[in-house]
RONU-573417 format. One record per residue (C-alpha): residue in one letter; x, y, z. Coordinates in steps of 0.1 Angstrom, whole numbers, plus 5000, padded with zeros to 4 digits. Example, Ala and Ser with C-alpha at 12.3 -4.5 7.8 and 13.67 -1.06 7.14 Angstrom:
<pts>
A512349555078
S513749895071
</pts>
This chain:
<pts>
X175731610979
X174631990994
X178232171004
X176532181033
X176431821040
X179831781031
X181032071051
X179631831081
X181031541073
X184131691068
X183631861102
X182631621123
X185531371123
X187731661126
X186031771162
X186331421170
X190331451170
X190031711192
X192531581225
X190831671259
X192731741287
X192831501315
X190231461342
X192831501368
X194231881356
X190432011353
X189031931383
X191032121416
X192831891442
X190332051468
X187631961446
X188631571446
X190031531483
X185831681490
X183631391506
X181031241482
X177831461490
X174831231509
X171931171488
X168631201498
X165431011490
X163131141468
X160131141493
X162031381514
X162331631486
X158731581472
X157231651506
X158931951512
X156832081481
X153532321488
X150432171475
X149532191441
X147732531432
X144832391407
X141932401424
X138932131416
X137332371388
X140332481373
X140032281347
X136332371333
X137132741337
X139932631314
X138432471290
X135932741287
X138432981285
X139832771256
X136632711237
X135633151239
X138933161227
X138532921197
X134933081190
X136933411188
X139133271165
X136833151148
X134533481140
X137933671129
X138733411103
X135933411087
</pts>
């Protein structure tokens, strides 16, 4: 067994004895007398979003960007 395998499973149980403090001391009394925030539905959020920037030939001027690319590639390697 590598030292450094031990060192972690001698370390691992040890951070697992670690005591937490209680919920109720980390979190301020402001904090949990606060009213639960309303959620909204997805579709709200999603609409709010400008259209998507990628125009309809987008993609073939990125796939030949991609294949100059690899032909570039390719003439310097060989």
């Amino acid at each position: 067994m590598s030292p450094r395998t031990l060192a972690l499973l001698l370390l691992i149980p040890a951070a697992a004895c670690t005591e937490l403090p209680p919920v109720e001391q980390t979190v301020s009394a402001e904090a949990q007398a606060a009213p639960y925030p309303d959620l909204a539905p997805t579709a709200s959020l999603t609409d709010a979003l400008p259209e998507g920037r990628i125009a309809p030939g987008d993609a073939a001027a990125l796939e030949a960007r991609g294949d100059a690319l690899r032909r570039k590639a390719a003439a310097a390697g060989s």
